[in-house]
N, C-alpha and C positions, 0 to 999 in steps of 0.2 A: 289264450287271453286270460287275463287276471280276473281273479272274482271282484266283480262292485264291494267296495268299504260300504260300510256303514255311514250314512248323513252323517251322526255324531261324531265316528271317527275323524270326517274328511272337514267338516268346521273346527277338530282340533288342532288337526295338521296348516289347516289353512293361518290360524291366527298363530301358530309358531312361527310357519312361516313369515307372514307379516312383522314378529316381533325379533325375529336373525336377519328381516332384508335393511334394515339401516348398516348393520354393522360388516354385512355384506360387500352393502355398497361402497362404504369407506375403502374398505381392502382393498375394489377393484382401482378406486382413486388415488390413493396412496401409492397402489404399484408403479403409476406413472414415476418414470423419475424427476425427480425435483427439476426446478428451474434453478440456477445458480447465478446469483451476482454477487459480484467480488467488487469494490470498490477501495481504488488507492487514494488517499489525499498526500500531495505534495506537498513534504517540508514538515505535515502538523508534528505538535511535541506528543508526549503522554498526556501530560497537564492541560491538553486545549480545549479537552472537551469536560461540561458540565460531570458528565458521569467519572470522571477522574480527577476531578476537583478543582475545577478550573469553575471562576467565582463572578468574572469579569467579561466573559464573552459566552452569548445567549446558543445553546446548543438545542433546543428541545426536540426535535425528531431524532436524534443522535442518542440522548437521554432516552428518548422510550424505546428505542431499541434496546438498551441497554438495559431496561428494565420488562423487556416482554422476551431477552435472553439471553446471552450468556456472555458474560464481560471478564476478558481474560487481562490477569497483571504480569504477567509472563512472556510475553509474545516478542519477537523480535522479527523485525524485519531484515531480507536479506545479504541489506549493506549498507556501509552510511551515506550515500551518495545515491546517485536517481537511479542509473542505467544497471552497473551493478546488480543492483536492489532486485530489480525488475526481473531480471535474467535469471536471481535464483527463482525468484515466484514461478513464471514461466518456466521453468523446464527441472525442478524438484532439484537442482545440483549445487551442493552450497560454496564460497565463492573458493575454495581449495580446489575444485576439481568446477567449475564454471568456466564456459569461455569469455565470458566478461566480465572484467575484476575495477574497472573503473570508468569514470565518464570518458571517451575520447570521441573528438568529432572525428567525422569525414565531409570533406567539401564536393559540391556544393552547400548538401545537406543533408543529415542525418548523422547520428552514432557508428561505433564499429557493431558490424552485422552479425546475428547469428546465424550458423553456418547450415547450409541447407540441408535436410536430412535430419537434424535438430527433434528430435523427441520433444514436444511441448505441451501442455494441459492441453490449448484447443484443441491440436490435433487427435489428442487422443479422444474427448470427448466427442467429436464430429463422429468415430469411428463409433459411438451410442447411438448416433443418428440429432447430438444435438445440433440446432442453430447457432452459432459464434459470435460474436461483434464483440469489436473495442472500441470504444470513444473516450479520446482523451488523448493525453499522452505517451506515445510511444517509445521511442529512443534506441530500438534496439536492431537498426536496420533503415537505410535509408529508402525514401521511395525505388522502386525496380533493384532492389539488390534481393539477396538471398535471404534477408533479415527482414524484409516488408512483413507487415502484420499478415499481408494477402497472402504471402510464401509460407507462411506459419503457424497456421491454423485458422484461421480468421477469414468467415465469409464475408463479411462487413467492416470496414473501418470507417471514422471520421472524427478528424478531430489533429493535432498537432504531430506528426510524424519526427518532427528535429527538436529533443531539450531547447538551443540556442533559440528555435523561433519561438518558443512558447512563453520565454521570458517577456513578450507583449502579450497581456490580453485581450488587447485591439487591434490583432494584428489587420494585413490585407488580404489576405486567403488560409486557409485551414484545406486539408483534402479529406475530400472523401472517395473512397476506394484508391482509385489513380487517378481521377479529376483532380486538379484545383480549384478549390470554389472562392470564387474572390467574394471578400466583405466591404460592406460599404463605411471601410475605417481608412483616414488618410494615411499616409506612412509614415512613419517616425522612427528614429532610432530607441529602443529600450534602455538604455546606456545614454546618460547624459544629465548632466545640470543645468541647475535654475540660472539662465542669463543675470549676469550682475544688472541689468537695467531693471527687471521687476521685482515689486515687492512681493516677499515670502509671505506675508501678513492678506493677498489680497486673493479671493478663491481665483478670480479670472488669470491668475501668475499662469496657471496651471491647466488651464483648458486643452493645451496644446496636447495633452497626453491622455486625452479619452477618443473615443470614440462612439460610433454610433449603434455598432454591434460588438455585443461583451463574447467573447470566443466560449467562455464557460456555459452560459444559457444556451446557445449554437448548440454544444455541444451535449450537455442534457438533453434539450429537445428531439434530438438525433435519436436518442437513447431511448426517451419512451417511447417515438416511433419505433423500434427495433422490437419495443417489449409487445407494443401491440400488433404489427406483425406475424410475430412468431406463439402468439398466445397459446394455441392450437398445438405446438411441439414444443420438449424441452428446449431452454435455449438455455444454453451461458453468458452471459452479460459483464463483459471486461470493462472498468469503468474508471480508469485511471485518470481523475481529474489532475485541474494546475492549479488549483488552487488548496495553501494559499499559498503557494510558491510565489516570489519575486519576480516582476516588478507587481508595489503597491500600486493598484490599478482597480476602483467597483465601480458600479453604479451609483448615481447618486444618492437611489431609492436604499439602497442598504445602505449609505454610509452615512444617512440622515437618522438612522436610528440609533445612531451613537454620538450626533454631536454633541460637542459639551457634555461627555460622559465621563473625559479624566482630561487631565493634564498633557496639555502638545508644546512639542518646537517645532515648530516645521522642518523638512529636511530637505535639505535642499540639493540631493542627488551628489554628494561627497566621498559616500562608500560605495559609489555603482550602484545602478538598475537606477529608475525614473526617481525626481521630486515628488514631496507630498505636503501638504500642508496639515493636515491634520495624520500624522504617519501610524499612531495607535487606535483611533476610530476605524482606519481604513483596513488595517488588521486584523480587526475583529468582525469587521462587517463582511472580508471574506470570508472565513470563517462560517458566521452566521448566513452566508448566500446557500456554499457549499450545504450546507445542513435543511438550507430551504429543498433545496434539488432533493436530497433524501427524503423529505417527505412528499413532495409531490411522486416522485417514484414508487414511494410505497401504498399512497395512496392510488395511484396508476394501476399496482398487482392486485390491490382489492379489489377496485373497481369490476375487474376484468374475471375477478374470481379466483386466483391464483393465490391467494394467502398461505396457505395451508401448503402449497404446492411448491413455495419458492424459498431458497433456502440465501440469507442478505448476510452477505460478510462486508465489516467498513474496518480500515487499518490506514495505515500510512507509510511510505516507500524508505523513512527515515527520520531520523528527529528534528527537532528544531534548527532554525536558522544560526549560527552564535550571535551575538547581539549586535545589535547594531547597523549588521551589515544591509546598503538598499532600505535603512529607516524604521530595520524591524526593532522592535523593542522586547525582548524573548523575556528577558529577565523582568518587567515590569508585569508580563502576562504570568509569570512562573511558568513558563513553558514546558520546559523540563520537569515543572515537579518534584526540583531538587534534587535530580540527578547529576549525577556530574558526564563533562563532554554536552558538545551539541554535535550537527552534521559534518559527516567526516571525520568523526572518530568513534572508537571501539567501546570506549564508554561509555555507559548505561542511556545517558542522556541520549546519546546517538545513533541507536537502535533498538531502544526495547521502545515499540510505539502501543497505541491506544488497539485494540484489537478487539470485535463485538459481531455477532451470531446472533441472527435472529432468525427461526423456521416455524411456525407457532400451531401447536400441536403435535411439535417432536421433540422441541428442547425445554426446558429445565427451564421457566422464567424467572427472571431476577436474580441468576445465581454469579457468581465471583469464581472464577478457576485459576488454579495457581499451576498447573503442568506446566513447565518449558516447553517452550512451541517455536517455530520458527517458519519462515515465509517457503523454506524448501518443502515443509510438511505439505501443502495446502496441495498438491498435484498428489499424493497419492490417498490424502483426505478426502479430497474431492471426487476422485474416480472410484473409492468405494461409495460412498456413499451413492453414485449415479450409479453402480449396479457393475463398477468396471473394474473389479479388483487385480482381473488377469492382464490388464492395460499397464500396471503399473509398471516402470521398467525397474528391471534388474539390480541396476545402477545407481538406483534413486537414492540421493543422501537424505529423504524425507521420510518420516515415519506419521502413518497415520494415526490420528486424532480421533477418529471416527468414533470408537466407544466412549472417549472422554466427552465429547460433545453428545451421545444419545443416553448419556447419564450410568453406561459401564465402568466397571473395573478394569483400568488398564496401567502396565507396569511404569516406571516413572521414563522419560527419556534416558539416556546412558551418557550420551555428553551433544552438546549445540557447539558447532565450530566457525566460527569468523576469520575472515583477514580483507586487508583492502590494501592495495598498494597505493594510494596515492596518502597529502597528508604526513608526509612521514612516513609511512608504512608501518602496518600496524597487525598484529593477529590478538585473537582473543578465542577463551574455550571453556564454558563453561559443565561444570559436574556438578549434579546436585545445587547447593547453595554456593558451591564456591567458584571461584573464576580468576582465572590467568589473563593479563595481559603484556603484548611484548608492542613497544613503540620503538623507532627510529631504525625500523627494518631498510627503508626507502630511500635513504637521505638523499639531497642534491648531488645529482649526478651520477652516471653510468658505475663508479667505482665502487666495489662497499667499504662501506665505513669504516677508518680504522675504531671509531668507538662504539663499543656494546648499545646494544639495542636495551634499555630499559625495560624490566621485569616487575611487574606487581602482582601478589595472589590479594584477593581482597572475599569477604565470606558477607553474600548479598542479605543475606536471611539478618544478621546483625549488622547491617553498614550499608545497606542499598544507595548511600551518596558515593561511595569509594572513597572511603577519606581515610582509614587504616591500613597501610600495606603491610602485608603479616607475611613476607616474603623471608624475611630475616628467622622470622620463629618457626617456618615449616619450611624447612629444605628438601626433605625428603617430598611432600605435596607437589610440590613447586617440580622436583625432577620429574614426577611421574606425568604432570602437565606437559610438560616440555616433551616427552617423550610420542605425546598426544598431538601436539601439535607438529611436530614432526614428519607423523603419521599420515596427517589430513592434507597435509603443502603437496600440490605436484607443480611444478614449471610449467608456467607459459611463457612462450614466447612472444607475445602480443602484449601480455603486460607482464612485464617483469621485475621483481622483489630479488635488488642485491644482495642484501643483509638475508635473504634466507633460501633463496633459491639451493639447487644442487650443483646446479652447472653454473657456475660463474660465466658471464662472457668475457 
């Protein structure tokens, strides 16, 4: 038995104790691994949100996120198109070596599926013992194929499983898990013009194309049920909204707060997707709904106590709309922010999207980061920081962020590789400030081209619009790109690039 301390000793011992047990306690909280949600916006540019300079549509939960963490000018998402995009996010492999390189449907409904066996963040997180869910949009698999969210990591779905249906946001059923849950919205085609009998001038022209359930609210709601649910264990929270993806479609209650805010024609469903009467208020009021959702959700992790514990990424799957098309007006909002290209191309405008980190108590608030990032990174980003370093596969074209975001020293990227077959066909590769890209890989039709595919080197750091192609003055650059991009191409068969493939068919 030990000899009795001394009184004095043992009330010194005791008030140490007391004053190491707060920082104690943190340790053993902190150890918990984070909660994670990822949030996609469909379509959004750079420029849409406040915190990127966007002047004209009201972002403010978006903005304080951006000011309590860390807002990247660098990020690229990874593809210009939806599906694509998604498929590098999901499974770290960027679209050279990706099995899905562009949108294609399957009937009845859904996307081309990813293949089962498929390596994917869920899955691997689940293997942490996290809890899963997606709500939102899918695309990358239709219901009961190999490519279902349910096949793929994901304990939970709800929300639009087929791009084609999501294009209503009224539609008549959304699923959840493998139910159909029908909404109480009548049915209408998404696709379609204003009858020449009604006036574009009269709000009633247009009633035909709401409904009485908005699929986006549906679909949030979904989601902080998930978050409260799973409070008690990490969860991952996949959070791939439609909005503001086409068709122009809100509430009334958000699109009142921009009437009479600028200048409208009405549009009267000429470039596809639905009529609008006021097509720039409606714009912006997605937008601003989208942003409402983010704060009630964040306000939802505080409530519950989870602050500290959850780690809020918001980006978007691709750039802007190009103008005009379904009533958008890209170029009146600066969408782009002056980039050049919108969706569907390799140019700036069309993948480098708005990218923001908020974990509060581990990240750096208010700060600006300029590292090259890309939407492959985020799966092996993501699995260290849950404690899963030895999860990450092999094969992964993504490189972890991890120290750049916990405020370490880490070396720069070595190069971000692109390509998209559809569009023309198109690759892009960026080193450093400078960047390659090759157009008209793709042309109309099974044959290649007899004409060269268009080469531009362009140096972002002095010309971020792309408007000087310095291909003529650096040849040697320009080879050694080429040599790279070479490199990163393998053949698919599923979607194929005539103009660069190896195998010609």
């Amino acid at each position: 038995m030990l000899p009795a301390l001394p009184m004095r000793f043992c009330s010194a011992c005791l008030l140490l104790l007391l004053l190491l047990l707060p920082p104690m306690v943190h340790a053993t909280r902190t150890a918990r691994p984070p909660n994670l949600i990822l949030m996609v916006a469909d379509d959004l540019g750079y420029g849409d949100l406040g915190s990127y300079g966007q002047t004209r549509i009201r972002t403010p939960h978006l903005d304080r996120v951006a000011a309590e963490g860390v807002r990247f000018t660098r990020h690229y998402s990874g593809n210009a198109v939806c599906a694509p995009s998604r498929c590098v996010l999901m499974t770290g492999r960027h679209p050279g070596h990706a099995q899905i390189r562009n949108n294609k449907e399957l009937q009845p409904e859904g996307q081309w599926p990813l293949a089962a066996g498929t390596i994917t963040l869920p899955k691997q997180l689940k293997k942490l013992g996290y809890a899963t869910g997606a709500f939102g949009k899918w695309g990358l698999g239709g219901p009961g194929s190999d490519g279902d969210p349910l096949r793929q990591g994901f304990d939970r779905f709800f929300g639009f499983n087929c791009q084609r249906h999501a294009h209503n946001h009224y539609p008549t059923y959304l699923w959840s898990d493998t139910n159909r849950v029908p909404l109480g919205n009548p049915a209408f085609s998404p696709h379609q013009r204003l009858p020449s009998d009604r006036s574009s001038d009269q709000p009633a022209s247009y009633t035909d194309y709401q409904g009485k359930e908005y699929a986006p609210d549906r679909i949030a709601d979904a989601a902080l049920e998930f978050v409260r649910q799973h409070r008690d264990q990490p969860f991952f929270l996949f959070l791939p909204t439609t909005l503001p993806h086409l068709a122009l479609q809100v509430p009334d209650d958000s699109l009142r707060a921009y009437t009479n805010s600028f200048p409208e024609t009405p549009y009267l469903g000429t470039a596809s997707y639905l009529p609008h009467r006021t097509p720039r208020a409606a714009y912006a009021a997605m937008i601003s709904r989208m942003d409402r959702e983010v704060g009630r959700l964040l306000s939802l992790v505080k409530e519950l106590g989870l602050d500290t514990d959850t780690l809020f990424i918001f980006t978007s799957d691709n750039g802007p709309l190009y103008d005009r098309l379904g009533g958008t007006d890209t170029d009146f909002f600066q969408s782009a922010a002056g980039l050049r290209g919108r969706k569907g191309s390799l140019h700036e405008g069309g993948v480098r999207v708005p990218c923001l980190v908020r974990w509060p108590g581990h990240l750096r608030s208010g700060t600006t980061e300029t590292r090259l990032t890309g939407f492959e990174d985020w799966l092996p980003t993501l699995l260290e920081i849950a404690g899963g370093r030895d999860l990450i596969p092999a094969d992964s074209d993504g490189i972890s962020f991890a120290p750049t975001l916990l405020g370490r020293r880490q070396a720069p990227r070595p190069l971000l590789y692109r390509e998209f077959s559809g569009y023309g066909g198109w690759q892009a590769a960026w080193i450093g400030d400078w960047k390659i890209v090759r157009h008209g890989l793709n042309p109309a039709g099974s044959a290649p081209s007899s004409t060269p595919a268009t080469v531009a080197l362009y140096r972002l750091s002095e010309d971020p619009g792309e408007t000087r192609d310095l291909a003529l003055r650096h040849p040697r650059r320009v080879s050694r790109f080429l040599r790279q991009l070479e490199q990163e191409h393998t053949d698919s068969a599923d979607f194929p690039m005539p103009g660069l493939d190896h195998a010609h068919p």
